[in-house]
Every structure is written in C-alpha cells, then in structure tokens.
N, C-alpha and C positions, 0 to 999 in steps of 0.2 A: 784796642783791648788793653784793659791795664794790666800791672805786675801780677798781683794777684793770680789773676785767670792764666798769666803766661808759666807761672810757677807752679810745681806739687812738693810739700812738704820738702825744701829746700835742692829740688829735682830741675831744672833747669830743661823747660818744653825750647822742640822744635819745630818748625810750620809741620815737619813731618808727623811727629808727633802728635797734632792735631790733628792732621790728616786722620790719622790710625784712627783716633777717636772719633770721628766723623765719620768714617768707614765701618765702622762696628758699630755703630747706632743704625746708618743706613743698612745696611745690608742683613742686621739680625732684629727687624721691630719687633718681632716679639720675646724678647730678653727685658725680664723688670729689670729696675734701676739696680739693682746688687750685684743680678747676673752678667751687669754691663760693667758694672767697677771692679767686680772681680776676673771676668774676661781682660779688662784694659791694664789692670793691677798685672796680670798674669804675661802678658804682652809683652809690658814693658820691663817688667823683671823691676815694679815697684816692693817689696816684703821687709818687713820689720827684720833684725838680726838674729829671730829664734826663725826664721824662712816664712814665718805665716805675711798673707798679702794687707798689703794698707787696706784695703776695701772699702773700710766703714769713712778713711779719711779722702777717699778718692770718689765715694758716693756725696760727701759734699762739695768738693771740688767741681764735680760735674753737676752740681745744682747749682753753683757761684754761675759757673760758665752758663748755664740755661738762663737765669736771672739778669746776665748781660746780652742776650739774642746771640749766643755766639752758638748754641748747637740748641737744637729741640729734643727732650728727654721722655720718654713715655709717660704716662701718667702714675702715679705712686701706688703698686699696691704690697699689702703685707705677704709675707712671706719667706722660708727659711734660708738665712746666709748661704749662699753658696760657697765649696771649700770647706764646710765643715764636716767632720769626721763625724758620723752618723752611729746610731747605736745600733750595734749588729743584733739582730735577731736571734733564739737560738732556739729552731724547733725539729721537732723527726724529721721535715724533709732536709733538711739541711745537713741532718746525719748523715755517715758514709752509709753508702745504699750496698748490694750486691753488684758485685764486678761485671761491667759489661766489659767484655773481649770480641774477636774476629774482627770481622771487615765493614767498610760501610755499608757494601751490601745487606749484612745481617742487620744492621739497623733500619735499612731506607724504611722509605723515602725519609731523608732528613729535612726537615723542615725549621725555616727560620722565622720564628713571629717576634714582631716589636715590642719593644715593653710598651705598655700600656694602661692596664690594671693597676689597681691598687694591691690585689693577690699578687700579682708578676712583680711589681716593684720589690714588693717584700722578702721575694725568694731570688733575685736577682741582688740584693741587695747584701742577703746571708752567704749565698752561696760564694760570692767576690771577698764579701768580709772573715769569710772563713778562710778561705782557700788560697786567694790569691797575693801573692806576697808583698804585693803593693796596698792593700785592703784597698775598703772601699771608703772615697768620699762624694759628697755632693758635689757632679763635674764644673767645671767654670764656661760659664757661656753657654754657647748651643751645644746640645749636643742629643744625642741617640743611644737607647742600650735593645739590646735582643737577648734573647733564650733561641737555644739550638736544642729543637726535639728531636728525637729518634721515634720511629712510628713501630719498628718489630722486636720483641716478640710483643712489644704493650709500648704506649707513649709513654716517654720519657724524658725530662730535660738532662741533655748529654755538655752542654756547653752555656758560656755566655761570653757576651761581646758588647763593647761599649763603643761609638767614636763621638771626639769630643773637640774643642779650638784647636788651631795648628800651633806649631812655634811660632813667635815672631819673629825668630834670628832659629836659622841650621844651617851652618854653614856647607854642611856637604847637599844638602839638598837645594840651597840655593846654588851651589855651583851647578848642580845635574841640571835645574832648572836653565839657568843664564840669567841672575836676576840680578836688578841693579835695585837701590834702596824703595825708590818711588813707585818704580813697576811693583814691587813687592807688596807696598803699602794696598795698591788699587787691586791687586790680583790675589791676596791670602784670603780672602773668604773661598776661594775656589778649592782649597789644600783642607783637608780634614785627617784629622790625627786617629789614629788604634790604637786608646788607649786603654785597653783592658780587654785580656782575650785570656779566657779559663774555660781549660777541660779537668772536670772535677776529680778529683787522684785514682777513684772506685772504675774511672771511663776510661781502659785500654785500646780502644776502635783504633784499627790501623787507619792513617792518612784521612782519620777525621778531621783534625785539628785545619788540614789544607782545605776538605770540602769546606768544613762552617766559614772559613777565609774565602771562599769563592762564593759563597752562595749568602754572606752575608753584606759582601762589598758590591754585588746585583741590589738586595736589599736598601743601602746606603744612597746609592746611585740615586735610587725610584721614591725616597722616603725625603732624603735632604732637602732639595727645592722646594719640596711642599710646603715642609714644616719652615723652613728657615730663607726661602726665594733664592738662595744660590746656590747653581748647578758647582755640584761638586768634580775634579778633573783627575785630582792626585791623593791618595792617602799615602800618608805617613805615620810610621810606629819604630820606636827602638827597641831594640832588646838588650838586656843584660849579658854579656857573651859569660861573665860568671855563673849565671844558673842554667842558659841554654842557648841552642848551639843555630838558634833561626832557620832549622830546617823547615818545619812546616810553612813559613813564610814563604820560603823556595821554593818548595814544591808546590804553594800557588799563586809561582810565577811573581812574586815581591821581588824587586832588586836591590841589592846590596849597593848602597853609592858611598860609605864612609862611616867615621865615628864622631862622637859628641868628644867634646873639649874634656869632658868630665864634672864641666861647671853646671850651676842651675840655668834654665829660662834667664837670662837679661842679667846674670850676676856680673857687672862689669867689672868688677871690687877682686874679682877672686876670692870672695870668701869662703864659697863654698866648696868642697873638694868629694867627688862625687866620681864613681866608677866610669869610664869610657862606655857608652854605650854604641852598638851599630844601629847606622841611620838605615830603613829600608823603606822604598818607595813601593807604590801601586799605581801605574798608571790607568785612568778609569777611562781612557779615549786613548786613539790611537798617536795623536800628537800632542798630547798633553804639555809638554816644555813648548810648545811652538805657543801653545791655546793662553797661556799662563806668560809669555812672554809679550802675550798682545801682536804675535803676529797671526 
C-alpha cells in the first residue's frame, strides 16, 4: 500500500490504526460511509482546531483505501452528516409540563420503548436540545436512543436516553478492564457508551433516574446485536462531578473506576482543556473484564 493510503491529512497511520478501521467497517455494516468517517474521525481523535471532526476529508480517505482493495466500503447513499448540531424543535410538548413528584411506584409500570418514529425522533430530539446541557447532535456511529414512559395517573414521557460508540482511549476504564492496545482494538465493539441520559426538570420521581438506567441498559442488551451484530458487555458514561454528583448511576449499581484527563477523545496535542470527568462502568455479564479481555 502506498504513502497515500498509509497517511490522513498529515497523521501518520499504524497497522493498528488500520486495524481500528477494519474493525468498525466489519463489525457495524450498516453505518453509510459518513457514519463511518465520523465514528473513525471520532476514534482516533482526528478534528480540525475549532474540535469539529475531519469527516468529509476522512470520508475520502476511506474511498482512496477502497479504490486500492485495501478495505470494502458500503455502498453510497445520501444522507445527513453525522456530528451535526441539528435544529431543535420548539413545540407544547417540549414545554415544561405539570410537576410529576413521588415514587416510581406512582408512575409504574415504567416503560422503556426505542426510538423509532419519526414523531419519537422529533420529541427526543427537543426534549435533549432543550434540556440537556450537552444539547443534542446527530450521534457518531451506531448508536440507540429511547423515551422512558410513565403509565400513572396517564402515559407520559418521564426521561430519555441515548448510547452511542465507546472511547477509543479511557484510561481508567481500560485499566478496570486489563486491556493492552490490540485486545482493545479486536474487543471495543463490545463497550457501548451512555451518552445522554435526561429527566426532564418538571420530573421529580424519587430513584427514577436508577430505574430508566436498569431498565434501559436490559433494553440495550436485547436491541444492540440486532441492530449492529455485536453483543454488547460493558457500558460506559461519564459525568461531570461539576453539575452532578453520579448518584443515580450508583444506585443502579454503575461503578466508579476513575477520571478523564480533562482532555478531548484522542487530543494528543493538549489542546483541549476540559473539566475532569468520572469514568463509570456497567457491567452487562457477569465477567465482562475476563469476556473483553478474550479470556
């Protein structure tokens, strides 16, 4: 393979490196070619110096390489950039509703359904962009969102919840795991990220926040493989210890293993200088670091 193909925008590939790329083609066919440049952009912590990802120059990159038989790419179809900040919606449901309070019990049964719709998209979409402090963009790669309904005294959407690609580098999570560079490469499809989890400010329910986290990560479990062929083992989500204090995580049973550098995804530069986040895990089996380690 020549220079070219070994190169990205003056980024200097490793066989590993390839690997990665080969591994996230296999392992997610049905991601078009954007959703694969901006998953891989995302990976390797490729982004221009305002943080947005190379995408559109890594989506030709990966057609050089196809054009040399060096990896097989899906077929081209159109569709919207992934990573892009989408235009929030702004309607009555999206308004602050009347205060639900008490316990889960007052609401059960709670129920978790996948987005789906074109109506669910759109009020998943508002409710994120309104509410939650990270807004909402188009996720990179595979990924899954739900709505958490409440069924008493009337159905209600009480929550939502997103999981999306893993990191490619956490340090504290690969230590919890035992992961050396290669195992990691062959074994992150199995790691799925929580990346967006909102209870909308109007929804007081004691120890909802824990149930929609248990009854959504059952959800994940049974939906992942379908849609994307690999069984998922481990979630992962950080939190900001500035705006909150990762109880609900705790209370369903998430472990605390460490904090983030404060740097971006792959920023090897130190450009970026970014709050400490805590790393927490979920293990989705009982031996997940053993399953994930290949033994």
């Amino acid at each position: 393979m020549g220079e070219v193909a070994w190169r990205f925008v003056g980024h200097d590939l490793s066989s590993q490196d390839l690997d990665l790329v080969r591994t996230v083609i296999g392992d997610y066919p049905t991601l078009s070619r954007e959703e694969l440049a901006a998953t891989i952009c995302e990976l390797l912590g490729w982004r221009r110096p305002t943080g947005r990802l190379k995408a559109r120059e890594c989506r030709a990159w990966l057609e050089r390489l196809a054009a040399a038989d060096v990896i097989a790419l899906p077929p081209k179809r159109v569709g919207r950039p992934t990573g892009t900040v989408t235009r929030v919606p702004l309607t009555g449901r999206g308004e602050a509703q009347a205060v639900v309070t008490g316990a889960v019990r007052d609401v059960a049964p709670v129920l978790i359904e996948r987005v789906a719709s074109p109506d669910q998209r759109r009020l998943f979409r508002e409710l994120v962009g309104r509410y939650h402090y990270l807004g909402h963009t188009v996720p990179f790669g595979a990924h899954l969102r739900y709505l958490a309904y409440g069924s008493s005294p009337q159905r209600e959407v009480l929550g939502c919840v997103q999981f999306s690609s893993p990191a490619w580098r956490m340090a504290a999570r690969d230590r919890w795991i035992g992961w050396d560079d290669q195992t990691r490469v062959r074994q992150l499809p199995h790691v799925v990220n929580n990346s967006r989890l909102l209870i909308p400010p109007w929804v007081r329910v004691k120890n909802l926040a824990s149930t929609i986290l248990a009854r959504s990560a059952r959800a994940l479990a049974a939906d992942w493989p379908v849609a994307y062929g690999a069984t998922p083992l481990l979630l992962e989500t950080l939190v900001d210890p500035t705006r909150f204090d990762g109880a609900s995580y705790r209370a369903a049973n998430w472990i605390v293993v460490g904090t983030t550098t404060g740097r971006g995804r792959g920023d090897g530069r130190h450009r970026a200088v970014r709050v400490p986040k805590r790393v927490l895990l979920y293990p989705l089996v009982r031996d997940a670091a053993a399953q994930l380690r290949g033994h």
